[in-house]
DSSP file (Angstrom, degrees, kcal/mol; ACC not computed):
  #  RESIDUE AA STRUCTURE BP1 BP2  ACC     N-H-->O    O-->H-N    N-H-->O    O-->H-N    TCO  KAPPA ALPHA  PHI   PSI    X-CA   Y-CA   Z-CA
    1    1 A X    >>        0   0    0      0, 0.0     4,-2.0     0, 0.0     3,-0.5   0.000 360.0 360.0 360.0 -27.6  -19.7    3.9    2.5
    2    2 A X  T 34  +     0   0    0      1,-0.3     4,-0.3     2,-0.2     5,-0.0   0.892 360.0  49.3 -78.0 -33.2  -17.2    4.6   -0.1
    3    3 A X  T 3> S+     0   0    0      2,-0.3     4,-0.8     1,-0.3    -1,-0.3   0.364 106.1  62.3-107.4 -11.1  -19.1    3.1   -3.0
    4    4 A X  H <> S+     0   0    0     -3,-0.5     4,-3.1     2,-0.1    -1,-0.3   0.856 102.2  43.3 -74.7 -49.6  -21.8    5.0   -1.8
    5    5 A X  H  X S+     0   0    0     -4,-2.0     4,-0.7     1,-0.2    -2,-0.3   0.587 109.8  62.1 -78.1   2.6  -20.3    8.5   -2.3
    6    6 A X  H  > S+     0   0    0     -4,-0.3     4,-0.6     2,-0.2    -1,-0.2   0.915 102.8  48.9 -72.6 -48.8  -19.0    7.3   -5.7
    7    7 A X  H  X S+     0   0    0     -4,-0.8     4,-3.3     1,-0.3     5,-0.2   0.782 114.5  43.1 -59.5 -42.0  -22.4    6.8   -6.7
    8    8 A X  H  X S+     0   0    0     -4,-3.1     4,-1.5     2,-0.2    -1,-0.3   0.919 112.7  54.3 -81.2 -36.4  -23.5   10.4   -5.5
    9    9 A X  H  X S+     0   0    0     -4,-0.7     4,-0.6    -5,-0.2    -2,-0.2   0.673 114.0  40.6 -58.5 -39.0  -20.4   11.6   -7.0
   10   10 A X  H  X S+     0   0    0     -4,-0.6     4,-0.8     2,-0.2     3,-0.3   0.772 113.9  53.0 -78.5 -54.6  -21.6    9.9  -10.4
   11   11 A X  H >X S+     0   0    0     -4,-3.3     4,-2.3     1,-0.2     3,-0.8   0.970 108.6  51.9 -72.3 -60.1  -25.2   10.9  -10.0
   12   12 A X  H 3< S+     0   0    0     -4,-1.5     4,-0.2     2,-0.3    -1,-0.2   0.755 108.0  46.9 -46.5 -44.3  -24.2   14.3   -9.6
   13   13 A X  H 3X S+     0   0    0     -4,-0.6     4,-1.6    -3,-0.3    -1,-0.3   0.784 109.4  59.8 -38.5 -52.7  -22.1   14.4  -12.6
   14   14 A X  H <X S+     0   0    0     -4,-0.8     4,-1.6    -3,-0.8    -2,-0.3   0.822 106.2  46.4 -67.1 -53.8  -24.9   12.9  -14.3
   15   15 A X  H  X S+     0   0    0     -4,-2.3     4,-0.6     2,-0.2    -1,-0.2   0.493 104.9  53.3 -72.0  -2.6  -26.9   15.5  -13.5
   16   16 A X  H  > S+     0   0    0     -5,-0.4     4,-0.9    -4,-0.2    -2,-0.2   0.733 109.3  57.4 -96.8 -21.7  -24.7   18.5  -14.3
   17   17 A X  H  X S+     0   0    0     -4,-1.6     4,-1.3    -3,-0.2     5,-0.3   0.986 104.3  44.8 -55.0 -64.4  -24.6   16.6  -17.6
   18   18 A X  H  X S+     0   0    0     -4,-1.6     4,-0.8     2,-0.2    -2,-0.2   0.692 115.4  53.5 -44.6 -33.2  -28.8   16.8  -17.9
   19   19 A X  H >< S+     0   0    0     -4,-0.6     3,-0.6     2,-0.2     4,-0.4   0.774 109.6  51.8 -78.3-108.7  -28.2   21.2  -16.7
   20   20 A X  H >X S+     0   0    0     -4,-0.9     4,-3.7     1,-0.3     3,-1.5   0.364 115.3  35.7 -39.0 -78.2  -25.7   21.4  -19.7
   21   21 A X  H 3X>S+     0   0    0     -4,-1.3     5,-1.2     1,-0.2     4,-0.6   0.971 119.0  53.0 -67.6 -35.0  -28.2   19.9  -22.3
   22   22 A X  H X<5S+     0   0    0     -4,-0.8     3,-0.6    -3,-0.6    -1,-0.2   0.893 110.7  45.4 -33.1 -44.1  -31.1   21.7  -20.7
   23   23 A X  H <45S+     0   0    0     -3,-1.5    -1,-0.2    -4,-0.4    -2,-0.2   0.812 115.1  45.1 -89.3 -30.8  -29.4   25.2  -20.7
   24   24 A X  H 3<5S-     0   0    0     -4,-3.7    -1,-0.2    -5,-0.2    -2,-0.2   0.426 109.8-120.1-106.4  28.1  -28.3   25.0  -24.1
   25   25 A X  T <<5 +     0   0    0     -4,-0.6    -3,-0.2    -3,-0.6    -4,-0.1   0.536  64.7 136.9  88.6 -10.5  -31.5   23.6  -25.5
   26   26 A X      < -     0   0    0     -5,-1.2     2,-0.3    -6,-0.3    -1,-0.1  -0.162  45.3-134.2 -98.5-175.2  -30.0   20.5  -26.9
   27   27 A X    >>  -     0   0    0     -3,-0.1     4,-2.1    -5,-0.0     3,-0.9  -0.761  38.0 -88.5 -96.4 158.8  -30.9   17.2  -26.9
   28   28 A X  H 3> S+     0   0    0      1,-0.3     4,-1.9    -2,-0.3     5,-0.1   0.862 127.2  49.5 -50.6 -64.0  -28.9   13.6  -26.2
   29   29 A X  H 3> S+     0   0    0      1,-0.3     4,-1.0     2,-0.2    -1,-0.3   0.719 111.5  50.2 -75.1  -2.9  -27.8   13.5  -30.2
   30   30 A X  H <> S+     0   0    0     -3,-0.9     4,-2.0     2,-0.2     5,-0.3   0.924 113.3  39.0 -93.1 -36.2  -26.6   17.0  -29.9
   31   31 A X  H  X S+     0   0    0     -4,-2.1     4,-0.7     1,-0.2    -2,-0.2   0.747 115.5  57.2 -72.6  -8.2  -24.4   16.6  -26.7
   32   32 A X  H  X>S+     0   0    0     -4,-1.9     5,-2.3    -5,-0.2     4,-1.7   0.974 105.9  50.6 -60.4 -60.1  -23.4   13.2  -28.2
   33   33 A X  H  <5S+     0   0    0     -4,-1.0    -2,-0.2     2,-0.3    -3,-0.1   0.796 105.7  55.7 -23.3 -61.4  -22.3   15.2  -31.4
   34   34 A X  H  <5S+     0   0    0     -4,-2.0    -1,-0.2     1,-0.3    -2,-0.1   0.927 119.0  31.5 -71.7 -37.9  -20.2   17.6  -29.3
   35   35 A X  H  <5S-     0   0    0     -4,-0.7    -1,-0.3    -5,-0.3    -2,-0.3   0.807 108.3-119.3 -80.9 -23.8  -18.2   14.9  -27.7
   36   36 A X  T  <5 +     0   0    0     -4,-1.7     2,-0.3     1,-0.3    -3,-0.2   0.777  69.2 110.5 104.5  13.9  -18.2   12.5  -30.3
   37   37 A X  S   <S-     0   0    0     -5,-2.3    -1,-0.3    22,-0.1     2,-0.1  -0.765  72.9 -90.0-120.0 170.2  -19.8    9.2  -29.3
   38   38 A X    >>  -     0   0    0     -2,-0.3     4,-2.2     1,-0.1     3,-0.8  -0.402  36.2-105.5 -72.0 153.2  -23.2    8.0  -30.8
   39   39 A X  H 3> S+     0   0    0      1,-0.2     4,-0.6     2,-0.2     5,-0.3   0.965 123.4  57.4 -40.3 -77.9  -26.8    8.9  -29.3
   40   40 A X  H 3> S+     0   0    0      1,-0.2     4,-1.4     2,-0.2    -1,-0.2   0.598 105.8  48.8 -49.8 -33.6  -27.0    5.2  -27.9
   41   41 A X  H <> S+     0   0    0     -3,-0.8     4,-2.7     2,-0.2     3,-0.3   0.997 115.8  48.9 -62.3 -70.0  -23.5    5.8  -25.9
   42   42 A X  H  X S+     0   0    0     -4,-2.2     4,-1.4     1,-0.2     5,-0.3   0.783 104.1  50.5 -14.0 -90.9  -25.1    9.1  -24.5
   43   43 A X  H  X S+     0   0    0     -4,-0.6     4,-1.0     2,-0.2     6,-0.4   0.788 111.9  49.6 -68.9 -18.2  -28.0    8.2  -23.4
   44   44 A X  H >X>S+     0   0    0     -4,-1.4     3,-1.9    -5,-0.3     4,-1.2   0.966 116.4  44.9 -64.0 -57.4  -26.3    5.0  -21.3
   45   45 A X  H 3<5S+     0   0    0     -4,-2.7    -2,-0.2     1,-0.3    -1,-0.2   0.880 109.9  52.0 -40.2 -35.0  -23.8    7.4  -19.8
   46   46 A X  H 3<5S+     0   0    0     -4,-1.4    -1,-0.3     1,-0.3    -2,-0.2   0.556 117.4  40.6-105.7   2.2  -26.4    9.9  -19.1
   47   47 A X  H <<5S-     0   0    0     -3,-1.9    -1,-0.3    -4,-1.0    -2,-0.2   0.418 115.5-112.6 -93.6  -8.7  -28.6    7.0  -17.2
   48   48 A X  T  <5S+     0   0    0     -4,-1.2    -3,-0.2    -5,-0.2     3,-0.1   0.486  87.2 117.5  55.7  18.4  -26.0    5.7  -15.8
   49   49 A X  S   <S+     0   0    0     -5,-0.9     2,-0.5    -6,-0.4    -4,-0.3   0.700  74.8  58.0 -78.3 -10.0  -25.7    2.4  -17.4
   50   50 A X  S    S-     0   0    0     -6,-1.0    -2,-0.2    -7,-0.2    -1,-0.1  -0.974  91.7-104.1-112.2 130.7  -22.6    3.3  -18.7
   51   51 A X        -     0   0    0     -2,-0.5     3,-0.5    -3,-0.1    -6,-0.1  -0.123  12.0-159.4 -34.7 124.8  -19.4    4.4  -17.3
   52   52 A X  S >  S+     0   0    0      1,-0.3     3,-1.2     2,-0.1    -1,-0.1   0.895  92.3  57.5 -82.1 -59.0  -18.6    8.0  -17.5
   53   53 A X  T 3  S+     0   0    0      1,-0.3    -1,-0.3    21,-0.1     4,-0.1   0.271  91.3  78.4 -85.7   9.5  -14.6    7.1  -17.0
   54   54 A X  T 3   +     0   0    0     -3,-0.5    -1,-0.3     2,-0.1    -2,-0.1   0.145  68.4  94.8 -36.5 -19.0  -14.8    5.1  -19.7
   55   55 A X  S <  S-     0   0    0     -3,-1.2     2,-0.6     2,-0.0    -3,-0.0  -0.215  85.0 -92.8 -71.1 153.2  -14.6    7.5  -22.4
   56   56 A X    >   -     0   0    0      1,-0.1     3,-2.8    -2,-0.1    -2,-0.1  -0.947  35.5-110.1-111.4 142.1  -11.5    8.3  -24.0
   57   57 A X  T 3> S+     0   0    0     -2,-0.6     4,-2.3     1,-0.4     5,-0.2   0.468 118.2  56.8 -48.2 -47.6   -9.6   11.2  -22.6
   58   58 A X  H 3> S+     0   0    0      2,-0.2     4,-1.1     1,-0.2    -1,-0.4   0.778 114.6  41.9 -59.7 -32.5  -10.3   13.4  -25.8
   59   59 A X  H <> S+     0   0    0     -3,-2.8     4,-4.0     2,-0.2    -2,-0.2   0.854 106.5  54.7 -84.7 -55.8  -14.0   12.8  -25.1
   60   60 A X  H  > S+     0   0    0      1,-0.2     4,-1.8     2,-0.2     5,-0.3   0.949 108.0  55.5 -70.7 -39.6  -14.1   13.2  -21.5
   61   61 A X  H  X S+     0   0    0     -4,-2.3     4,-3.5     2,-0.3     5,-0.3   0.828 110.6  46.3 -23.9 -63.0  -12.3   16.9  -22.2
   62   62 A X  H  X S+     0   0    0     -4,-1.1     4,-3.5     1,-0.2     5,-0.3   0.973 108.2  54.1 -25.5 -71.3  -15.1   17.7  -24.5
   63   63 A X  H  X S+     0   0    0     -4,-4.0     4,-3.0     1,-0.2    -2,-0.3   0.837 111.6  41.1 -56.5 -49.9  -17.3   16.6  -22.2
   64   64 A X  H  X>S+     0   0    0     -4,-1.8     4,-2.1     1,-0.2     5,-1.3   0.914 106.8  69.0 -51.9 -48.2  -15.8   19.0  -19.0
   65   65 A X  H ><5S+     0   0    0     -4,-3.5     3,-0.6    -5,-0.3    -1,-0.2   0.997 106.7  29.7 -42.3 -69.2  -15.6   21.6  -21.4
   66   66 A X  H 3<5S+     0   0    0     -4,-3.5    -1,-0.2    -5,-0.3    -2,-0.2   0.936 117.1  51.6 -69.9 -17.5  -19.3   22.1  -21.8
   67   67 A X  H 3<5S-     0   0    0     -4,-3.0    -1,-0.2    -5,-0.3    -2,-0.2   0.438 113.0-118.5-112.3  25.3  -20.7   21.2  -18.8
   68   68 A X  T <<5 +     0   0    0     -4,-2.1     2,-0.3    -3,-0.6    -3,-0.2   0.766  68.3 105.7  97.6   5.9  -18.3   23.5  -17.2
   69   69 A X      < -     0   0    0     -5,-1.3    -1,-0.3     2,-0.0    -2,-0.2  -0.861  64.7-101.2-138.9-168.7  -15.9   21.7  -14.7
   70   70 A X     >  -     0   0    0     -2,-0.3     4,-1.7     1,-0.1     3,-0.3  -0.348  32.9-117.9 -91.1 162.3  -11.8   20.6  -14.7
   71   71 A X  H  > S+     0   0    0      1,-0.2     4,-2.6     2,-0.2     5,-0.2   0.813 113.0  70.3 -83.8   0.8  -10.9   17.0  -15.4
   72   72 A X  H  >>S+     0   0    0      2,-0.2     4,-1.2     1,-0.2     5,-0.5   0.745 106.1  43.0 -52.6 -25.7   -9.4   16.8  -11.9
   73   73 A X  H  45S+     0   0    0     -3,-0.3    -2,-0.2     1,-0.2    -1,-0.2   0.783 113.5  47.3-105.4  -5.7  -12.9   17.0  -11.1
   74   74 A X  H  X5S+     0   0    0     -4,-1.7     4,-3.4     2,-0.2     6,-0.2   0.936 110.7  53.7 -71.4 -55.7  -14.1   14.8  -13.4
   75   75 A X  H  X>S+     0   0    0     -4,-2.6     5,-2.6     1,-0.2     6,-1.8   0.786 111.4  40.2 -54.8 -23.8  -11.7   12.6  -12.7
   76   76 A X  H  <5S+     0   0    0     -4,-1.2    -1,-0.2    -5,-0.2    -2,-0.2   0.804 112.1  58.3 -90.3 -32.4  -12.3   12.4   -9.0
   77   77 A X  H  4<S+     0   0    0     -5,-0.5    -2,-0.2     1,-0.1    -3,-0.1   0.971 113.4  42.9 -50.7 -27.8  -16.6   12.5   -9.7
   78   78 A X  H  <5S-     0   0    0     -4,-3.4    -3,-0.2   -26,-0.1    -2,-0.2   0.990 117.8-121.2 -88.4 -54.7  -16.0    9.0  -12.0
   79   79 A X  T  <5S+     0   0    0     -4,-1.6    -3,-0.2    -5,-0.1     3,-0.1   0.387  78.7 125.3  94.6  49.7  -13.4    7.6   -9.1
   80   80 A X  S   <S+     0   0    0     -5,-2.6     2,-0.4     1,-0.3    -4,-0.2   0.683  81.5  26.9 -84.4 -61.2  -10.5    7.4  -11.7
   81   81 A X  S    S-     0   0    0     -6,-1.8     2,-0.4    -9,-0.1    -1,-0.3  -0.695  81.2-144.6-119.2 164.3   -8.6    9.5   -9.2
   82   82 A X    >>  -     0   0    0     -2,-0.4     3,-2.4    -3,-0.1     4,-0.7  -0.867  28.8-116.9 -97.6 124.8   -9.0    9.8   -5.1
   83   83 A X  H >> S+     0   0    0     -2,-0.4     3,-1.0     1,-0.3     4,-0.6   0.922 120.8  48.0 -48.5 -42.8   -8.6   13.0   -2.9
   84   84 A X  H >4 S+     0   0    0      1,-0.3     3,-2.9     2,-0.2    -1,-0.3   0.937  94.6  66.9 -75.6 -21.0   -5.6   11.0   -1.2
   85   85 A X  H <4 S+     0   0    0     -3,-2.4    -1,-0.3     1,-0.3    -2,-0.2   0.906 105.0  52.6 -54.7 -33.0   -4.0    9.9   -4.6
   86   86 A X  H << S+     0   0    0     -3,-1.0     2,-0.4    -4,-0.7    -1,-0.3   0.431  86.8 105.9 -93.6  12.8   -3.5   14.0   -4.6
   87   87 A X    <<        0   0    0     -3,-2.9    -3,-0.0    -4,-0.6     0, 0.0  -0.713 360.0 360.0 -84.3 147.7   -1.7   14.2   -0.9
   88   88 A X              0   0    0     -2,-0.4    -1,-0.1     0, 0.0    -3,-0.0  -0.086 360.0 360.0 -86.5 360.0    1.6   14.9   -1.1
């Protein structure tokens, strides 16, 4: 079950990427550009052959920046970090 809602959690991500370049027109080498990795990296991340948490910290920031959400929520979409890691 868990590894399921990671995957929707991932797909979902995946798709707020694909609304980002869609709304601003762009294409894979341009949202590669604004983050900083090559076209080839892009389009695996954005198929989901690559790992999204995988990125380095500077990247994934970029990356939240444009498509609009916090890295807490990044971080919980990729399954770096877990709703319980954040109980208290």
């Amino acid at each position: 079950m868990k590894s399921i809602k990671k995957n929707l959690k991932e797909k979902q991500l995946i798709e707020k990427i694909h609304a980002a370049i869609k709304a601003r027109n762009w294409t894979l080498h341009d949202m590669a550009a604004a983050i900083g990795v090559s076209h080839i990296h892009m389009a695996s991340m954005s198929s989901g052959a690559r790992k999204l948490s995988g990125l380095q910290p500077e990247k994934q920031r970029a990356l939240c920046e444009i498509i609009g959400i916090s890295m807490l929520d990044f971080y919980l979409m990729v399954g770096l970090l877990r709703h319980d890691d954040l109980m208290i």
